[in-house]
N, C-alpha and C positions, 0 to 999 in steps of 0.2 A: 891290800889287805883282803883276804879270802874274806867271801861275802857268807861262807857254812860254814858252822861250828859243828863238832859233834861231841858232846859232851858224855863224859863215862864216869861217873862214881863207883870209886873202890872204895874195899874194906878188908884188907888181909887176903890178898889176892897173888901171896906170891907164886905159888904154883900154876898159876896161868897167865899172867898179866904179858909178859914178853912174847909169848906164840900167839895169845890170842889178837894182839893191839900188832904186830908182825903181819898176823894176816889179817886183820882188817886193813893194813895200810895198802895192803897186796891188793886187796879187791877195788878201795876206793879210787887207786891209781888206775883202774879199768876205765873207767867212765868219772874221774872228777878232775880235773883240770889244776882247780887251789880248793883247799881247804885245810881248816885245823882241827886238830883232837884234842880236847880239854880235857886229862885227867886230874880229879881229884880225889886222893886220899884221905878219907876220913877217918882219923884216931885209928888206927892201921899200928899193930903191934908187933907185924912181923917184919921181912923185908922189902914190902910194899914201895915204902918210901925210895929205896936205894935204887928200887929196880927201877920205878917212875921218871928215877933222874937219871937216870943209865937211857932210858931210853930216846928221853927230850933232850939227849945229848948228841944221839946218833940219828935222831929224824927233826928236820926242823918243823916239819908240819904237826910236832906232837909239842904241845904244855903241858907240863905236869908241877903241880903243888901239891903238900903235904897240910891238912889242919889238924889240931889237936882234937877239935870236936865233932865226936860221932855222930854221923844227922845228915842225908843225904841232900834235905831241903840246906843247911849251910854249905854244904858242897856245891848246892847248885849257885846258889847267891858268889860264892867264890870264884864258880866258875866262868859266869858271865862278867866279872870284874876284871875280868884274864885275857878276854876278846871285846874285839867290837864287830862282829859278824853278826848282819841282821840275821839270818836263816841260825836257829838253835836246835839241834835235834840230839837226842837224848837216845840213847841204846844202854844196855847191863854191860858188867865186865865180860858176863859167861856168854856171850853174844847166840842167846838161845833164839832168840827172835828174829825171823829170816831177814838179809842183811840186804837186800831190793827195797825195803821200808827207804833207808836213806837214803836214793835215789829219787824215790818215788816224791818223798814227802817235800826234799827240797824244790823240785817240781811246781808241789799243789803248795808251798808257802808263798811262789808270787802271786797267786790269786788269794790265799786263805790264810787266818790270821795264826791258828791250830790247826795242825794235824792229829787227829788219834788214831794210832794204831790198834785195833783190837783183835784180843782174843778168840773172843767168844764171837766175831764173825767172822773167823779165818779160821783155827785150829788151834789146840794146844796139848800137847801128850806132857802134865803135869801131875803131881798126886792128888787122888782125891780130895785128901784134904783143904788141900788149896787152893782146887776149881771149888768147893764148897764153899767156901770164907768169902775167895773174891766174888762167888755171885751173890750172896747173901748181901754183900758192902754195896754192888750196884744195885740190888734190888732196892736198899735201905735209902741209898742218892734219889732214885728214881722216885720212892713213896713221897722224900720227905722235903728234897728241895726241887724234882721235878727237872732234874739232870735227865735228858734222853741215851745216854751215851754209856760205852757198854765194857768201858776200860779204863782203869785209875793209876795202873801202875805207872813205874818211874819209864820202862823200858820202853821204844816204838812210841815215842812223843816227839812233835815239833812246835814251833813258836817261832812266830817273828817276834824279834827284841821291841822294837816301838810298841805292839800290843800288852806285854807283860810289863814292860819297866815298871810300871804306876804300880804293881800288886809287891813287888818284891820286899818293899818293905814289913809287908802285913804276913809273911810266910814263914811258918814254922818250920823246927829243923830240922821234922822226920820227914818222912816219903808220903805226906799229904800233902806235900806244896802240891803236888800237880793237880789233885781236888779244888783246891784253894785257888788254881791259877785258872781252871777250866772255869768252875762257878761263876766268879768273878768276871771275867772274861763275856763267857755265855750273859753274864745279867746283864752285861753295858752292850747287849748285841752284838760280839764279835762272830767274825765268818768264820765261823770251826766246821772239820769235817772229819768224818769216822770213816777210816777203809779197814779192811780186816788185813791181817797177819797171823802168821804161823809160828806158833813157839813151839819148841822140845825141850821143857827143863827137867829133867832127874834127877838132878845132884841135891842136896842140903841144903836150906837156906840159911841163909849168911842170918837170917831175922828169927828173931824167939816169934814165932809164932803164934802163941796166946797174947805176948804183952802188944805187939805189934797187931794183931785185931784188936786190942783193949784202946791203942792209941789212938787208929783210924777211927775208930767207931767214937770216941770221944772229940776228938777234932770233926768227926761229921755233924752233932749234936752243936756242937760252937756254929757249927755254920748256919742250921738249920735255927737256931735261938738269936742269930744275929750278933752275937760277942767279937766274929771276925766278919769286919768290916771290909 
């Protein structure tokens, strides 16, 4: 059983899913010996699905599931239910975020419990907009629960399974589990560690933007008042 996971949540990803997940296999076969890709589709309306199983047909190092429900955090809970590989590392579909992270991280997971990759100590050519949002969200972590860490998204994260198992049940099914999983984590002293990365994203995001600030920022409020335990 490969001891790395790499987990990828979709969502209506047919126009790239088969070149992008093609060469990422291209590359991991450079330098990784075993491991699996866990894709999962979340409420995915286009041919997501078809292609997902087309693919986990013709590569056996790839799983691919489909669920009905939109939510990246149930994608992820699916996804580890898929493997039993200690090393969990998490990358986007549009694999913006320089792809030496999964090398790197599986690495620092036999010393360290998290990996975070961030932005904001590496680089990131993104829209304004949403270098504005995301630093606003960390600054808001930092004020209010005393989070040091300078990256929340879903993409350029790792995890040993033994350290998360205990929180999975408590995690909600947008893209603030990784909030929820860092917090938590960080309170019971686990050994996390920030290296920077480099992302290039230009394209659309897949997320409405206002409602998805509306959610993080209400799931940050839960955490800071104690309601998620």
């Amino acid at each position: 059983m490969p001891s790395v996971a790499i987990f990828i949540p979709v969502y209506n990803e047919e126009k790239i899913l088969a070149r992008n997940l093609e060469s990422l296999i291209s590359d991991l076969d450079g330098f990784m010996s075993s491991y699996q890709i866990i894709v999962i589709s979340n409420g995915s309306t286009d041919s997501t699905p078809q292609i997902g199983r087309g693919l986990a047909a013709a590569y056996p190092q790839v799983i691919f599931d489909h669920i009905n429900e939109r939510g990246v955090g149930h994608a992820f809970r699916k996804g580890l239910s898929l493997t039993a590989a200690e090393k969990i590392i998490t990358v986007d579909a549009d694999l913006t975020t320089e792809r030496g992270f999964i090398n790197q991280a599986s690495a620092l997971l036999d010393k360290y419990d998290i990996v975070i990759g961030s932005k904001n100590m590496g680089g990131q050519e993104r829209s304004s907009i949403r270098i504005t949002g995301s630093n606003l969200f960390i600054r808001s972590a930092e004020f209010l629960l005393g989070l040091p860490y300078g990256d929340y998204s879903i993409g350029a994260k790792a995890y040993r399974r033994t350290t998360i198992a205990r929180y999975l049940g408590l995690i909600g099914g947008g893209s603030s589990y990784v909030i929820d999983i860092i917090y938590k984590a960080w309170g019971n002293n686990a050994n996390i560690i920030e290296v920077p990365v480099r992302c290039r994203d230009k394209r659309k995001s897949h997320f409405n933007l206002a409602h998805e600030g509306v959610y993080r920022f209400y799931r940050l409020f839960r955490l800071w008042s104690g309601i998620v335990h």
